[in-house]
C-alpha positions as CSV (number, residue, x, y, z in Angstrom):
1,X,-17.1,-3.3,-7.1
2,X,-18.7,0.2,-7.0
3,X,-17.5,3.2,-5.3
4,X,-19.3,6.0,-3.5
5,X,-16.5,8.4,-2.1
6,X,-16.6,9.2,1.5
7,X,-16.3,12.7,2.6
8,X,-12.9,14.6,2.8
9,X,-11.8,12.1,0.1
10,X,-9.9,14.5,-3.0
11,X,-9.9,14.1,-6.5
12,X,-6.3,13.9,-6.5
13,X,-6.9,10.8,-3.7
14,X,-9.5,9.5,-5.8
15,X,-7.1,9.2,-9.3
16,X,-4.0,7.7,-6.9
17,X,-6.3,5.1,-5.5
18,X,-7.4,4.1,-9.2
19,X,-4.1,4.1,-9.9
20,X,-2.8,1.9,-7.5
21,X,-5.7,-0.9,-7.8
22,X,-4.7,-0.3,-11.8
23,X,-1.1,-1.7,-10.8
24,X,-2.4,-4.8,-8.9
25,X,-2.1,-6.4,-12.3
26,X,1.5,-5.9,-12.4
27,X,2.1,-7.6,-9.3
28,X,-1.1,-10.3,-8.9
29,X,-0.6,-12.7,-11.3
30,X,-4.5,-14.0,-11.1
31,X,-5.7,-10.7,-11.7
32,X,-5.7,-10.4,-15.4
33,X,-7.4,-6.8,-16.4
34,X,-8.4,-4.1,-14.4
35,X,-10.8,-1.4,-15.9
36,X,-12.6,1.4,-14.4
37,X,-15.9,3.8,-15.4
38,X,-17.0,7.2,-14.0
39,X,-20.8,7.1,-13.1
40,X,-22.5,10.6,-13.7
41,X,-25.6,10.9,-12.3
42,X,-28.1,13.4,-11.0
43,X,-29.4,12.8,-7.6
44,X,-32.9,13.7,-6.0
45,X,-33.7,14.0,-2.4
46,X,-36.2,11.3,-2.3
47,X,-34.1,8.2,-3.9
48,X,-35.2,5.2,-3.6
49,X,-33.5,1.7,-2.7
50,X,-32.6,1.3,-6.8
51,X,-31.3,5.0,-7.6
52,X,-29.5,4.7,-3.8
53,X,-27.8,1.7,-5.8
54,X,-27.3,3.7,-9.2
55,X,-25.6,6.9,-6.8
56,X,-22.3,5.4,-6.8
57,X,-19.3,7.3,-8.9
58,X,-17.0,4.7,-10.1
59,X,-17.4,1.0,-11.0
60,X,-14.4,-1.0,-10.8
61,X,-14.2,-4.4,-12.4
62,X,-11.5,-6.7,-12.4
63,X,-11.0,-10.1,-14.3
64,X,-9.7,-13.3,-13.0
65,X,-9.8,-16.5,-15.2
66,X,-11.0,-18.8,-12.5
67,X,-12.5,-18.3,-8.8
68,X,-9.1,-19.8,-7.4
69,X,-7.3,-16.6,-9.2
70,X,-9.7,-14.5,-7.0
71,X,-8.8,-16.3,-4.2
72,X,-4.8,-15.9,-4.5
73,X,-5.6,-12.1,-5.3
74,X,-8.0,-11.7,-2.4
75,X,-5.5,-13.3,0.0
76,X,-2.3,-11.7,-1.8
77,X,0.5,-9.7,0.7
78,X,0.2,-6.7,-2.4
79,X,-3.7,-6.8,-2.5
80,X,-3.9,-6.7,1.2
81,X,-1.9,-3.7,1.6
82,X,-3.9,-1.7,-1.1
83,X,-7.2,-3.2,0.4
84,X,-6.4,-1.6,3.7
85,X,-5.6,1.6,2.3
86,X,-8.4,1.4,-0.2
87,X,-11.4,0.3,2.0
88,X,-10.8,3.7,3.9
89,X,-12.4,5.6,1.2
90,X,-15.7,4.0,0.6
91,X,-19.2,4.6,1.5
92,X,-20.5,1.1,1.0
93,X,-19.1,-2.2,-0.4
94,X,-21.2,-4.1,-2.4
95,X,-19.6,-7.2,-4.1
96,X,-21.2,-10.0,-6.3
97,X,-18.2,-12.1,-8.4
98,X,-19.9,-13.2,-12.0
């Protein structure tokens, strides 16, 4: 999952956020590893569909071992929550499992 922040979301909104998606582990038992990557880019005014893509700021990926684990975590009371808060603070969504 990639991130582009929305407007009027902090830093300090920004680390919490990573924080809290870091401490699904604790509490999803499917979800196995969470890790997290800052994209630093430089951004022109004419972008095209591909550097649109590349314009996001963090990557998050999380590891399940099988598509049921991603199931349980997707449907999980703890994820669910977080999601709601979460989703609040993106630009766009894009989401391919491996």
């Amino acid at each position: 999952m990639k991130l582009n922040q929305t407007d009027g979301t902090t830093p300090e909104k920004i680390e919490e956020l990573i924080k809290g998606y870091a401490g699904l582990v604790d509490y999803i038992e499917p979800m196995k590893a969470f890790h997290w990557y800052l994209i630093l880019i430089l951004l022109t005014q004419s972008l095209s569909l591909w550097e649109r893509m590349l314009s996001f700021t963090h990557v998050f990926e999380s590891t399940f071992e099988t598509r049921e684990g991603i199931a349980q975590y997707v449907a999980h009371p703890v994820h669910v929550e977080f999601a709601n808060v979460f989703l609040g603070h993106l630009e766009k969504l894009p989401y391919a499992p491996a």
